[in-house]
Predicted model as a PDB file, atoms N, CA, C, CB and O in Angstrom, pLDDT in the B-factor column:
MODEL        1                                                                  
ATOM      1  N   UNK A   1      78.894  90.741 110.005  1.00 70.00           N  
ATOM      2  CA  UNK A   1      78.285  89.523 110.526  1.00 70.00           C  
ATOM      3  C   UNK A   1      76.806  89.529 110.161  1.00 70.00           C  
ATOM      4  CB  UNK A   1      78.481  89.407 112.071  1.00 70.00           C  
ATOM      5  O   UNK A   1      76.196  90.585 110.325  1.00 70.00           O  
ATOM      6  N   UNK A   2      76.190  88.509 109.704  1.00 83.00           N  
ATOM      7  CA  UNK A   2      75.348  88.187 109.273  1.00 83.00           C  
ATOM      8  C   UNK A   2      74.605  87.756 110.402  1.00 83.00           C  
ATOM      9  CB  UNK A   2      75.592  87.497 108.346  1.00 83.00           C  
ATOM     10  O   UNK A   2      74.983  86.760 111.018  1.00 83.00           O  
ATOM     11  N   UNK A   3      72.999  88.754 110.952  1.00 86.00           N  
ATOM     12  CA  UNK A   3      72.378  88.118 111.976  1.00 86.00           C  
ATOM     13  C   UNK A   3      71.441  86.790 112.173  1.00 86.00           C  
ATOM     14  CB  UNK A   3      71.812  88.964 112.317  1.00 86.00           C  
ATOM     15  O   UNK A   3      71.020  86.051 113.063  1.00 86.00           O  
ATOM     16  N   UNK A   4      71.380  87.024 110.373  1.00 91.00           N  
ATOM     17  CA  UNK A   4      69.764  86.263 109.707  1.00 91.00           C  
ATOM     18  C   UNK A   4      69.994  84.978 109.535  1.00 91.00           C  
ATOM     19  CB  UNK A   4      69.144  86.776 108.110  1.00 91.00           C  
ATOM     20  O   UNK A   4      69.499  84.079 110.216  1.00 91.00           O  
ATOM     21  N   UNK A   5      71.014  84.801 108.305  1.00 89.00           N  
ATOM     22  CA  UNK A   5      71.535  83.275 108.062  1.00 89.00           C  
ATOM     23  C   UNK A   5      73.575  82.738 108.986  1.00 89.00           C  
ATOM     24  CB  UNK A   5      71.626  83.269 105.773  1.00 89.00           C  
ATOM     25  O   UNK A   5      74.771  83.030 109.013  1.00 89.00           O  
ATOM     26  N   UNK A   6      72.850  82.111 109.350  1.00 89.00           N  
ATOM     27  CA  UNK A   6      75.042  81.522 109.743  1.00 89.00           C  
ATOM     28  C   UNK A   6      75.513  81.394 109.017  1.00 89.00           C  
ATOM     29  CB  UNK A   6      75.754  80.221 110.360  1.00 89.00           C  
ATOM     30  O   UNK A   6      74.957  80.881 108.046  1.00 89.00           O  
ATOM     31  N   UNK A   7      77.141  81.837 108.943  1.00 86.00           N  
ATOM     32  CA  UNK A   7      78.133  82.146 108.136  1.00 86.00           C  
ATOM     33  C   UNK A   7      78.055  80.575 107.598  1.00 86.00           C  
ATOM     34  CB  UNK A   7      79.575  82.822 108.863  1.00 86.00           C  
ATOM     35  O   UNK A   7      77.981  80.504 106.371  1.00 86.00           O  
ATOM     36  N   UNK A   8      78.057  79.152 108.384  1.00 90.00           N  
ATOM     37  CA  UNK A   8      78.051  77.705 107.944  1.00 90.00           C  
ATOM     38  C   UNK A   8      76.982  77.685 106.946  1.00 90.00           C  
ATOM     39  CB  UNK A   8      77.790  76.623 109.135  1.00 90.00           C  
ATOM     40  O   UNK A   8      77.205  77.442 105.760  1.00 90.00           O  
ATOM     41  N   UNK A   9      75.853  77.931 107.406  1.00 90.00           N  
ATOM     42  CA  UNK A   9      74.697  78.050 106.256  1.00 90.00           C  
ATOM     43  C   UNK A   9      74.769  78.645 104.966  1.00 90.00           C  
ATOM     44  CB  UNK A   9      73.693  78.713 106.705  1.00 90.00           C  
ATOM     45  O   UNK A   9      74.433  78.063 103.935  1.00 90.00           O  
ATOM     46  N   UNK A  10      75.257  79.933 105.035  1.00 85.00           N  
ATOM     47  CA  UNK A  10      75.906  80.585 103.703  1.00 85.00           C  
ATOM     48  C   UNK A  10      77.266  79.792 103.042  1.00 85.00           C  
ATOM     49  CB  UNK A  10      76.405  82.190 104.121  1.00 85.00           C  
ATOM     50  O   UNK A  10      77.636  79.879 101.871  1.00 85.00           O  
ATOM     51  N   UNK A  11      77.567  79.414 103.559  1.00 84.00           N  
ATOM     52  CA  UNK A  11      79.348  78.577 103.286  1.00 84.00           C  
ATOM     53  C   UNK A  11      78.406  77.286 102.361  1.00 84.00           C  
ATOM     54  CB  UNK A  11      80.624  77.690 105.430  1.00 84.00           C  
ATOM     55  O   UNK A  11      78.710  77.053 101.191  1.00 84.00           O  
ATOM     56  N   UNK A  12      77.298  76.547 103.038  1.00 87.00           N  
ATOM     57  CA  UNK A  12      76.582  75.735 102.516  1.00 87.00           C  
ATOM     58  C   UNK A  12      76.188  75.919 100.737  1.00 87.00           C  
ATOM     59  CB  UNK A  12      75.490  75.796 103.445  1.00 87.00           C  
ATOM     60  O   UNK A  12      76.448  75.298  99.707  1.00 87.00           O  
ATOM     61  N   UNK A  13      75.414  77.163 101.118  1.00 83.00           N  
ATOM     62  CA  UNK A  13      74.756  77.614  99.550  1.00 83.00           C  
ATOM     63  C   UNK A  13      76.012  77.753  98.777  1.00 83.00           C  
ATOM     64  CB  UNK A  13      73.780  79.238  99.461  1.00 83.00           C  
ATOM     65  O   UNK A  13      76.318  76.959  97.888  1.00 83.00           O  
ATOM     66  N   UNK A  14      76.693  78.707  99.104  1.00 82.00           N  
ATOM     67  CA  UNK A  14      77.964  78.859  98.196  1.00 82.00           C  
ATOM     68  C   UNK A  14      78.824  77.589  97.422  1.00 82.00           C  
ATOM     69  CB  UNK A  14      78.961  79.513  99.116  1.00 82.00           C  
ATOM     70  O   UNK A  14      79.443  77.701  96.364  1.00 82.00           O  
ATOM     71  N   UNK A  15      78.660  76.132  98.401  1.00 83.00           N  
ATOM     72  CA  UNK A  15      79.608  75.010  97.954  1.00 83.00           C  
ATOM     73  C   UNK A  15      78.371  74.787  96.949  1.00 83.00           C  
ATOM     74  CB  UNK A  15      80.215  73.616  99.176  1.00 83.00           C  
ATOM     75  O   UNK A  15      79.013  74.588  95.918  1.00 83.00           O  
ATOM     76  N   UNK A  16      77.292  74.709  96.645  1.00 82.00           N  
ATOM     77  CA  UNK A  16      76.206  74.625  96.007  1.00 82.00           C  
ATOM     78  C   UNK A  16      75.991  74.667  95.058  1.00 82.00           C  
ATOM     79  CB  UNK A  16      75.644  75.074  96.194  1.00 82.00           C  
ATOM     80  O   UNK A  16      75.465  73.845  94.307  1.00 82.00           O  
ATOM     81  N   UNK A  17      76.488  75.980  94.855  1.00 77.00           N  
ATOM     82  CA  UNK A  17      76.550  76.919  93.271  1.00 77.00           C  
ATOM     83  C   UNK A  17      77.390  75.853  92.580  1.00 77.00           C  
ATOM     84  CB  UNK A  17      77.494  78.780  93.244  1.00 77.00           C  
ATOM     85  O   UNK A  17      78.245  75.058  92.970  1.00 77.00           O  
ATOM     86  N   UNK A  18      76.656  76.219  91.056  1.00 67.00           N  
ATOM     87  CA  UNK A  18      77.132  75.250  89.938  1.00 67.00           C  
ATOM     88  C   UNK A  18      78.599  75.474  89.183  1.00 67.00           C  
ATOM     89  CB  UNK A  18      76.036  75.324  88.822  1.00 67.00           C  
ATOM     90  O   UNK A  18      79.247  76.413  88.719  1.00 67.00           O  
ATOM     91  N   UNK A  19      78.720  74.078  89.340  1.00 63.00           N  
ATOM     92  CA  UNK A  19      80.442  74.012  89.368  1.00 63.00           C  
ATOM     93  C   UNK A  19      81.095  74.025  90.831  1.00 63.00           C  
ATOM     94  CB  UNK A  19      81.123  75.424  88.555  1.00 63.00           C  
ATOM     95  O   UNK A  19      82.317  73.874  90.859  1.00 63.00           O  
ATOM     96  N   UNK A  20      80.489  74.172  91.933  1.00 58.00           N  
ATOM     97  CA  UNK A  20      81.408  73.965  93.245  1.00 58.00           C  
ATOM     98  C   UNK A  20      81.833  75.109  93.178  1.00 58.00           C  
ATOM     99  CB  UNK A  20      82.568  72.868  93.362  1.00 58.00           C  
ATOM    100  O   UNK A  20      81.800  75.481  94.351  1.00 58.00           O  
ATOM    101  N   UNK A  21      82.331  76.169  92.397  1.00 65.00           N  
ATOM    102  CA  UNK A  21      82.829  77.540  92.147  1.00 65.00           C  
ATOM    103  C   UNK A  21      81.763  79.053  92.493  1.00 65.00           C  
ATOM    104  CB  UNK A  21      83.192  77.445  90.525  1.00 65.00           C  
ATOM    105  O   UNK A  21      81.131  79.597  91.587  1.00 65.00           O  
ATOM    106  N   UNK A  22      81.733  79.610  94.122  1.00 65.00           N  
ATOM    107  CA  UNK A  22      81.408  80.382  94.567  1.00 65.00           C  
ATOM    108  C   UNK A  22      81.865  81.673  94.635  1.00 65.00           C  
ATOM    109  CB  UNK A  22      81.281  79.990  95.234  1.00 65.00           C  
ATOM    110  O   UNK A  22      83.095  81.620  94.652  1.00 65.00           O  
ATOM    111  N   UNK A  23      81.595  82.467  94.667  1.00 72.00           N  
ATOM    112  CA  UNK A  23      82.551  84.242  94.705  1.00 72.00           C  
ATOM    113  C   UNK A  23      81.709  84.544  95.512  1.00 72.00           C  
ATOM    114  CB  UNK A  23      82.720  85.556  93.251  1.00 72.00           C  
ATOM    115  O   UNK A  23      80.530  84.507  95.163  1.00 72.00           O  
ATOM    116  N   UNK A  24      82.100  84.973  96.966  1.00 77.00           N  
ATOM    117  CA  UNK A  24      81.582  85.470  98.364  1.00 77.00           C  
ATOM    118  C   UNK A  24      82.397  87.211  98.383  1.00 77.00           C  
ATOM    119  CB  UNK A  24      82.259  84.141  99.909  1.00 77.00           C  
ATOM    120  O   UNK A  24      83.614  87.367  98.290  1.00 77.00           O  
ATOM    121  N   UNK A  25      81.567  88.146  98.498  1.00 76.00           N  
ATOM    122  CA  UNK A  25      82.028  89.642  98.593  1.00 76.00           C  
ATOM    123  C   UNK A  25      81.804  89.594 100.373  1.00 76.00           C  
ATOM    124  CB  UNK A  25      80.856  91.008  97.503  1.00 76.00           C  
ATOM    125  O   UNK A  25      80.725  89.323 100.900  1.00 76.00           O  
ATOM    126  N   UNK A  26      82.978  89.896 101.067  1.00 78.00           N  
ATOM    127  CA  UNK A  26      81.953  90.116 102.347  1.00 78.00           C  
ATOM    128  C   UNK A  26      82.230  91.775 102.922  1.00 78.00           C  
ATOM    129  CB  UNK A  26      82.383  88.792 103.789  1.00 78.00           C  
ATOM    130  O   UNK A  26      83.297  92.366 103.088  1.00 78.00           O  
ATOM    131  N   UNK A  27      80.881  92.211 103.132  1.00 79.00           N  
ATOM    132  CA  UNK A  27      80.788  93.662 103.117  1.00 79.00           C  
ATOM    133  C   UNK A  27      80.297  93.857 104.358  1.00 79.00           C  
ATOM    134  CB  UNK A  27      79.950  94.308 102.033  1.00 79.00           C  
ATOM    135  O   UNK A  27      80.098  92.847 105.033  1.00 79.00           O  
ATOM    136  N   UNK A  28      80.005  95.125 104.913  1.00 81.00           N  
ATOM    137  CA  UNK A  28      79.816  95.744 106.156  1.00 81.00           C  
ATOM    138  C   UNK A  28      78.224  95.847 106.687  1.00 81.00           C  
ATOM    139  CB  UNK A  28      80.452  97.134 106.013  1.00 81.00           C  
ATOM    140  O   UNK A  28      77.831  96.263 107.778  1.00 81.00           O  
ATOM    141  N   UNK A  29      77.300  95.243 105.364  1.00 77.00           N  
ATOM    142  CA  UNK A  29      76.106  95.442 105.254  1.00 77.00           C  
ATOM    143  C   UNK A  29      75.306  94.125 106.518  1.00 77.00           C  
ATOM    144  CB  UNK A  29      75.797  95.337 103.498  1.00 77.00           C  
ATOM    145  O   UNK A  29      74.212  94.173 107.081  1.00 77.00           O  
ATOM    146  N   UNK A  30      76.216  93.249 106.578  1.00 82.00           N  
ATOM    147  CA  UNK A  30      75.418  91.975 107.532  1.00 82.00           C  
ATOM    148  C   UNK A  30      74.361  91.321 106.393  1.00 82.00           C  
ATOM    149  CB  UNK A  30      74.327  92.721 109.170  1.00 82.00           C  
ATOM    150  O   UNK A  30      74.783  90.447 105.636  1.00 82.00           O  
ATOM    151  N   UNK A  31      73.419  91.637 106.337  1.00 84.00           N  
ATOM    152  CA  UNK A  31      72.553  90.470 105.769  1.00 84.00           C  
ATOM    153  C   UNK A  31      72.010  90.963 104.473  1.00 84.00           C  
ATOM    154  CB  UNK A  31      71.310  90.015 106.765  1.00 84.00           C  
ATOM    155  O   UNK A  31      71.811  90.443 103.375  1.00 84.00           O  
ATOM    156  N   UNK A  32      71.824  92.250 105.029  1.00 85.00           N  
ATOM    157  CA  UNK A  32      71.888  93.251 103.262  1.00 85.00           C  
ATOM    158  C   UNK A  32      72.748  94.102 102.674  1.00 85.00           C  
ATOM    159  CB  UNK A  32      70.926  94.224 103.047  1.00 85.00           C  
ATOM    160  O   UNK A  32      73.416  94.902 103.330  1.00 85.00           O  
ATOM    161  N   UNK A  33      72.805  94.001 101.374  1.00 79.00           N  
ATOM    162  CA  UNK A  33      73.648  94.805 100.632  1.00 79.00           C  
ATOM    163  C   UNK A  33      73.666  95.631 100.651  1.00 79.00           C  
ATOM    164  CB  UNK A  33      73.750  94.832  99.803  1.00 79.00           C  
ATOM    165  O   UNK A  33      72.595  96.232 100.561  1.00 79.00           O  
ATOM    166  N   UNK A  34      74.964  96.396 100.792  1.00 82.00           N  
ATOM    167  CA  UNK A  34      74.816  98.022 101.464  1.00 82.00           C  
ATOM    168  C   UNK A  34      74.441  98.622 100.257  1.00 82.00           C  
ATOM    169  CB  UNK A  34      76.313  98.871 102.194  1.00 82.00           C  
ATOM    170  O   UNK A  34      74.485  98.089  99.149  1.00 82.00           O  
ATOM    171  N   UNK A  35      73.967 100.078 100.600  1.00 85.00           N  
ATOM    172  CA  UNK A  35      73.904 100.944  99.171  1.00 85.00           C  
ATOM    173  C   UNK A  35      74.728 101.963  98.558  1.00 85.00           C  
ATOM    174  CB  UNK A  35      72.885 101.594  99.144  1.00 85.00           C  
ATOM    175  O   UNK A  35      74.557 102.854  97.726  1.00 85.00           O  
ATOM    176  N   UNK A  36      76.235 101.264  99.666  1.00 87.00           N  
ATOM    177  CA  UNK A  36      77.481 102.379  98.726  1.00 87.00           C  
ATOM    178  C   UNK A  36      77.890 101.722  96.986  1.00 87.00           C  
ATOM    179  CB  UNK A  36      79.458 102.328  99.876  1.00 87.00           C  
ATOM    180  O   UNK A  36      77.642 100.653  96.428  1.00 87.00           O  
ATOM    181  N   UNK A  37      78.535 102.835  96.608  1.00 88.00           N  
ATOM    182  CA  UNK A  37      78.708 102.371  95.306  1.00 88.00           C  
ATOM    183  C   UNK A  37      79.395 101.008  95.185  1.00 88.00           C  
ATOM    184  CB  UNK A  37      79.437 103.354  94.583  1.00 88.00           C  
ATOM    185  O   UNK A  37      78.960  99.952  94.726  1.00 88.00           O  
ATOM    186  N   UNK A  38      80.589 101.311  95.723  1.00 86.00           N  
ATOM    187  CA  UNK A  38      81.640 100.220  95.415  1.00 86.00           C  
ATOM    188  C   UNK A  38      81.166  98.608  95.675  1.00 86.00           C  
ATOM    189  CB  UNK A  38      82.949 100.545  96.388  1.00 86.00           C  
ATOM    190  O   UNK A  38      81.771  97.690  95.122  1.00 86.00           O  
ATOM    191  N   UNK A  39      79.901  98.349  96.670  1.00 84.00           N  
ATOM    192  CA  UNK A  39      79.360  97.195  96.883  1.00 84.00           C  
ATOM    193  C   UNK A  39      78.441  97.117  95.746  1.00 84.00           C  
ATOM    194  CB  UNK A  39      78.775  97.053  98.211  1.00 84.00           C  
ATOM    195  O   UNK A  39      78.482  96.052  95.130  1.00 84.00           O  
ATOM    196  N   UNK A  40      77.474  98.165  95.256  1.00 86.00           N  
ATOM    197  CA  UNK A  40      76.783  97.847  94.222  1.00 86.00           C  
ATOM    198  C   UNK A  40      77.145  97.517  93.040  1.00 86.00           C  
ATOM    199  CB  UNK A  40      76.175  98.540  94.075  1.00 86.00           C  
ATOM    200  O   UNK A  40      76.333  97.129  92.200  1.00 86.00           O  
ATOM    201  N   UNK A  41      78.718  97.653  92.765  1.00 89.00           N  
ATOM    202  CA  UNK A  41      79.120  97.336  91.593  1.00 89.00           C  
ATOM    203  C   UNK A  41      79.447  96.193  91.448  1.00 89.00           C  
ATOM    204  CB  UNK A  41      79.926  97.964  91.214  1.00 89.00           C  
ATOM    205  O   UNK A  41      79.385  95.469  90.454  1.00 89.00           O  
ATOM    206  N   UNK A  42      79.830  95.998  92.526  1.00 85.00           N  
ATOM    207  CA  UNK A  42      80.642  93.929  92.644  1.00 85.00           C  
ATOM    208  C   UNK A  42      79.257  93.544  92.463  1.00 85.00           C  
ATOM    209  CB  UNK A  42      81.608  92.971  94.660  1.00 85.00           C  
ATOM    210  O   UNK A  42      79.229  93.029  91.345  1.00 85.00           O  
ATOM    211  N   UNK A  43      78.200  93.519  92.915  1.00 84.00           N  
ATOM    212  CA  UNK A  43      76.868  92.748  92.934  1.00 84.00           C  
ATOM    213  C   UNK A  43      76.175  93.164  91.135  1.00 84.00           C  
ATOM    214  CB  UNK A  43      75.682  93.488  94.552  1.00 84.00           C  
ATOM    215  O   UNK A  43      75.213  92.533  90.696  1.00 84.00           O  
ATOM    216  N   UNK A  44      76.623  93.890  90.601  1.00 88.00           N  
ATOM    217  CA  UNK A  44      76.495  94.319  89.307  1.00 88.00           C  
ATOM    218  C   UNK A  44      76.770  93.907  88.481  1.00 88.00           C  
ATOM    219  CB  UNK A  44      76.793  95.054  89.056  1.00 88.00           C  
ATOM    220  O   UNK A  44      76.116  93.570  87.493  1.00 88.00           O  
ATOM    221  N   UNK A  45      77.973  93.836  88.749  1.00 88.00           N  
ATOM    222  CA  UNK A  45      78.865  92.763  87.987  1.00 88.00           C  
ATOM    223  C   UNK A  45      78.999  91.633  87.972  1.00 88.00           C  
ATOM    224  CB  UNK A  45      79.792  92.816  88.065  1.00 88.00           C  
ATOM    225  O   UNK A  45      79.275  91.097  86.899  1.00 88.00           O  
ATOM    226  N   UNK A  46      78.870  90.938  89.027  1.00 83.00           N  
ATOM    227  CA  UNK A  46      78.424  89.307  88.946  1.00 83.00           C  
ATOM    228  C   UNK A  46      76.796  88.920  88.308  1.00 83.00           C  
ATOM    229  CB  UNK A  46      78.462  88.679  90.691  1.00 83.00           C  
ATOM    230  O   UNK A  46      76.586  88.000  87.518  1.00 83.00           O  
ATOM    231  N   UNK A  47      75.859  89.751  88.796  1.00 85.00           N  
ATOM    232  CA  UNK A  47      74.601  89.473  88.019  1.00 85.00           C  
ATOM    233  C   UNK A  47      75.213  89.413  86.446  1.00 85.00           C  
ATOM    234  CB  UNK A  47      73.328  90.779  88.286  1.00 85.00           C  
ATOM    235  O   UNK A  47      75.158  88.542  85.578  1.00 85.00           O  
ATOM    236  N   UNK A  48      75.819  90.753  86.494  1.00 89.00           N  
ATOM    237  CA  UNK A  48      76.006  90.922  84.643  1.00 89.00           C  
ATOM    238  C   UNK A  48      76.087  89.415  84.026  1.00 89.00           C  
ATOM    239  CB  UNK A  48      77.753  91.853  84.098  1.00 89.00           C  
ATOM    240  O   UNK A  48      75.444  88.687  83.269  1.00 89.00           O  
ATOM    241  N   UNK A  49      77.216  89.395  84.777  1.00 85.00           N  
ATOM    242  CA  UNK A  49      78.580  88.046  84.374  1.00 85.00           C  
ATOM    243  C   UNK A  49      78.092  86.761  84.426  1.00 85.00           C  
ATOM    244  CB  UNK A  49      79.961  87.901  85.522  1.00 85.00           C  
ATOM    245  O   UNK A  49      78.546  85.829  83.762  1.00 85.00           O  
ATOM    246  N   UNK A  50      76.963  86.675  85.383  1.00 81.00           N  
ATOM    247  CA  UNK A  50      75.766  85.755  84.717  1.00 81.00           C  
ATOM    248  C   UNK A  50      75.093  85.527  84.225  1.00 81.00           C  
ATOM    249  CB  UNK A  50      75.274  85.437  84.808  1.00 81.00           C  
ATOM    250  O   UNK A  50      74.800  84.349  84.025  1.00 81.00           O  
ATOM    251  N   UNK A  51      74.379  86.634  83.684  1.00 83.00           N  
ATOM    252  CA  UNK A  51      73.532  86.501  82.507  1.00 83.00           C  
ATOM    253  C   UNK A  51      74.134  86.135  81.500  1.00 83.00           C  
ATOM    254  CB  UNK A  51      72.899  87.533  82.155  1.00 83.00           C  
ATOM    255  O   UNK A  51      73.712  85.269  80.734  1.00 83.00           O  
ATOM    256  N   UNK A  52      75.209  86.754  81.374  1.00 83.00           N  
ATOM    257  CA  UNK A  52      76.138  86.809  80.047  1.00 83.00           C  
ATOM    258  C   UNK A  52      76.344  85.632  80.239  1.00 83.00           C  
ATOM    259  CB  UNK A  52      77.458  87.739  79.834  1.00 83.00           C  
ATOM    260  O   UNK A  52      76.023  85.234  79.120  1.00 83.00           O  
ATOM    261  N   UNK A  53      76.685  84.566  80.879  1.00 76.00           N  
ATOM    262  CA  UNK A  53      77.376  83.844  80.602  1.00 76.00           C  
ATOM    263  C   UNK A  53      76.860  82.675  80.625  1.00 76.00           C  
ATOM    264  CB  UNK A  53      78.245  83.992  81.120  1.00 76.00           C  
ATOM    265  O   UNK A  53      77.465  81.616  80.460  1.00 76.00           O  
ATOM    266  N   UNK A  54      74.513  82.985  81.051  1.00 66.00           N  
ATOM    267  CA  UNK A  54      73.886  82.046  80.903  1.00 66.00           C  
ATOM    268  C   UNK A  54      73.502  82.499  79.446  1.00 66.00           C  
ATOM    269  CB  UNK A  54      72.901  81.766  81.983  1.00 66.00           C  
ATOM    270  O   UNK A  54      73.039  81.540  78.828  1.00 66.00           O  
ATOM    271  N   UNK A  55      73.540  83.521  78.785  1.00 64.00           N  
ATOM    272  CA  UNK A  55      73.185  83.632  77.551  1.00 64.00           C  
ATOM    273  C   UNK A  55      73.947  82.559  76.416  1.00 64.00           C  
ATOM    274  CB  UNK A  55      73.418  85.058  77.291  1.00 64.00           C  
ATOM    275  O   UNK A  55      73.518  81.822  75.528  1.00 64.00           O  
ATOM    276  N   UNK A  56      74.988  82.816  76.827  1.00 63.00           N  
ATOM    277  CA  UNK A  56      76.349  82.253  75.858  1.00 63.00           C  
ATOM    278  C   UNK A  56      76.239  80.742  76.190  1.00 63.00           C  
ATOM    279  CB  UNK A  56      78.142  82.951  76.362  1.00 63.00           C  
ATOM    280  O   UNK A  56      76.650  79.933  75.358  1.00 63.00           O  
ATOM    281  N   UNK A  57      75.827  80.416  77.097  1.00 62.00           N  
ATOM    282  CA  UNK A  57      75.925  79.301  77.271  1.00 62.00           C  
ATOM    283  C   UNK A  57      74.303  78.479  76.541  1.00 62.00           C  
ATOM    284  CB  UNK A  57      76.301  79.236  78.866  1.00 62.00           C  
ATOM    285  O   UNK A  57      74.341  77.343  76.069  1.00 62.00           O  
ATOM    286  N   UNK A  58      73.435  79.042  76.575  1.00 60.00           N  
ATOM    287  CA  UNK A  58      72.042  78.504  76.079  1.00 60.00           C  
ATOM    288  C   UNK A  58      72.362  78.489  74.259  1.00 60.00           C  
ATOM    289  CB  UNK A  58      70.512  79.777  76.668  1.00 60.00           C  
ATOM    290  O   UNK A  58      72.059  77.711  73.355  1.00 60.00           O  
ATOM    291  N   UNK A  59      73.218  79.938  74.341  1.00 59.00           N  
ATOM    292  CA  UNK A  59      73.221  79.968  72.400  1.00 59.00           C  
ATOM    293  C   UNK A  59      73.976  78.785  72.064  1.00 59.00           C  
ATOM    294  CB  UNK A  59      74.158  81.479  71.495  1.00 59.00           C  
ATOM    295  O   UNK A  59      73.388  78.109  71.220  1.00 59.00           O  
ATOM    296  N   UNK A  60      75.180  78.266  72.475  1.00 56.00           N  
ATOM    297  CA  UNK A  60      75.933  77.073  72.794  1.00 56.00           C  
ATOM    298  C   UNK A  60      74.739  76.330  72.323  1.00 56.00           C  
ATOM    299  CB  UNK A  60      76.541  76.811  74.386  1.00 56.00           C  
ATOM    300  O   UNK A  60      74.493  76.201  71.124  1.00 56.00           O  
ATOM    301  N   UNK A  61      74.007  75.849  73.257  1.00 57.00           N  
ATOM    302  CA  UNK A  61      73.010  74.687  72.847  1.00 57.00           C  
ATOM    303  C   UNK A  61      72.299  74.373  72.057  1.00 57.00           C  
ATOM    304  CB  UNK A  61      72.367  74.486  73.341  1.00 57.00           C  
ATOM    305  O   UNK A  61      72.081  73.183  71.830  1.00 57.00           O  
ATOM    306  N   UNK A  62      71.583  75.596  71.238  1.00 60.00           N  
ATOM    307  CA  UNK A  62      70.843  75.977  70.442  1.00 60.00           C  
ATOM    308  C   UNK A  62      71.284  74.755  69.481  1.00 60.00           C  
ATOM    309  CB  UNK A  62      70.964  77.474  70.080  1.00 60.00           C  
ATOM    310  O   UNK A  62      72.404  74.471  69.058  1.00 60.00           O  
ATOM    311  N   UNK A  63      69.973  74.092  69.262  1.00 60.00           N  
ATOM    312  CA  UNK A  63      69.783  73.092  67.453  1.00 60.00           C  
ATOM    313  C   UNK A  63      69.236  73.611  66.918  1.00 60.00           C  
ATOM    314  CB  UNK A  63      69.112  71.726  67.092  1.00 60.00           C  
ATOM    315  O   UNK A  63      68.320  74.289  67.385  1.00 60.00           O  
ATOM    316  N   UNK A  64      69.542  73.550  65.596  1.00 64.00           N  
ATOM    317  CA  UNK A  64      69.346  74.397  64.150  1.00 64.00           C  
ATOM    318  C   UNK A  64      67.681  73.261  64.105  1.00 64.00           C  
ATOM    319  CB  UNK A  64      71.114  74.094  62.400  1.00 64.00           C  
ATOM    320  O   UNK A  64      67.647  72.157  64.649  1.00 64.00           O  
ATOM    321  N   UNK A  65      66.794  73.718  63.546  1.00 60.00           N  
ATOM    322  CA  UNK A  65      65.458  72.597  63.365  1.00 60.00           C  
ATOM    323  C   UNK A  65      65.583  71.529  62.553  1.00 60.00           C  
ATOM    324  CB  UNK A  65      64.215  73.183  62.788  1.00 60.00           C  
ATOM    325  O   UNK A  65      65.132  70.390  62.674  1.00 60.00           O  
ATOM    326  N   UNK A  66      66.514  72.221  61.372  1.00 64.00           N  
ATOM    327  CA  UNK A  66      67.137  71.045  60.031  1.00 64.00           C  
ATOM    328  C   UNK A  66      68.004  69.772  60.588  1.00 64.00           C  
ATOM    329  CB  UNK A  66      68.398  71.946  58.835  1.00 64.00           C  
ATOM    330  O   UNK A  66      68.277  68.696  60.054  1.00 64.00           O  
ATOM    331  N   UNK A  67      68.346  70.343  61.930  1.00 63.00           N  
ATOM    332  CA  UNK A  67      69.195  68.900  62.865  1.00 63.00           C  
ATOM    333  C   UNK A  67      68.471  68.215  63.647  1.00 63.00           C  
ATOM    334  CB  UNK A  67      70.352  69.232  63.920  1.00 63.00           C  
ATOM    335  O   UNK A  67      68.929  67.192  64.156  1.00 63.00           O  
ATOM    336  N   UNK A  68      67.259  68.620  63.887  1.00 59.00           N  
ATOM    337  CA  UNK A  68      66.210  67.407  64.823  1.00 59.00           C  
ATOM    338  C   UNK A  68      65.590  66.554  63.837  1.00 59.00           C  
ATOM    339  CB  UNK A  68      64.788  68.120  65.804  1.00 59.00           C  
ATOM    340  O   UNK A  68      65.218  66.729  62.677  1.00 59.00           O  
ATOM    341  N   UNK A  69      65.586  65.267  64.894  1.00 62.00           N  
ATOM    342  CA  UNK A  69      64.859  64.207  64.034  1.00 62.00           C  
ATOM    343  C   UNK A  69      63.511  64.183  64.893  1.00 62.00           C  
ATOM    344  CB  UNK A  69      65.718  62.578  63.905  1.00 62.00           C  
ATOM    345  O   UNK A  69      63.223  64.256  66.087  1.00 62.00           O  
ATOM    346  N   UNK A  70      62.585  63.992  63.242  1.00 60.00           N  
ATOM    347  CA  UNK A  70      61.525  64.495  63.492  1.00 60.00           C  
ATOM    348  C   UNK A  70      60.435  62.866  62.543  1.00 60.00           C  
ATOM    349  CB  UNK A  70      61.554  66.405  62.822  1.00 60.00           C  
ATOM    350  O   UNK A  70      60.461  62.332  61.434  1.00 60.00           O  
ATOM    351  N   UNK A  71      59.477  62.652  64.111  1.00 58.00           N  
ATOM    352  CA  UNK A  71      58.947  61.141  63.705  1.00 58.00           C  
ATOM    353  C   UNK A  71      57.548  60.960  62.748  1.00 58.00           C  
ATOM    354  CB  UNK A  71      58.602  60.346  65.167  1.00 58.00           C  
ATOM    355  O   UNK A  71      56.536  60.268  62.857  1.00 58.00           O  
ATOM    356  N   UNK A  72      58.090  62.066  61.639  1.00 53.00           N  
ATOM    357  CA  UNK A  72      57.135  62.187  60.745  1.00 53.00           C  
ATOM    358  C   UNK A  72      57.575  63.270  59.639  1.00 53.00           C  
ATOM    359  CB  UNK A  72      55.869  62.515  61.469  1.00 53.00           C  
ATOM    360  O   UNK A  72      56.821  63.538  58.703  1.00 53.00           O  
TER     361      UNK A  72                                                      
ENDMDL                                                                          
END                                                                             
């Protein structure tokens, strides 16, 4: 149980996240992340899995310079 924020308040942020698509770990820690392994890895792994997957997603976007129009 979380003393700091309400479980409604967290339920809030989570519908939030982009895409409506949240992943909630709920651990024994209450408001902070404990420092056993097995919690540090889920929290490891989702950072990872976002970077990665804001990386991949920016290279996605990337325009070549020879494809912008340019007013001069």
């Amino acid at each position: 149980v979380d003393v700091v924020v309400e479980e409604a308040r967290a339920r809030t942020l989570v519908d939030a996240c982009e895409g409506g698509q949240g992943r909630v770990v709920i651990h024994p820690g209450g408001h902070f992340v404990p420092s056993q392994r097995p919690w540090l890895d889920a929290v490891v792994a989702f950072i990872k899995e976002c970077v990665e997957g804001k990386a991949a997603k920016d290279k996605k976007e990337e325009v070549s310079a020879e494809d912008m129009v340019v007013p001069f």
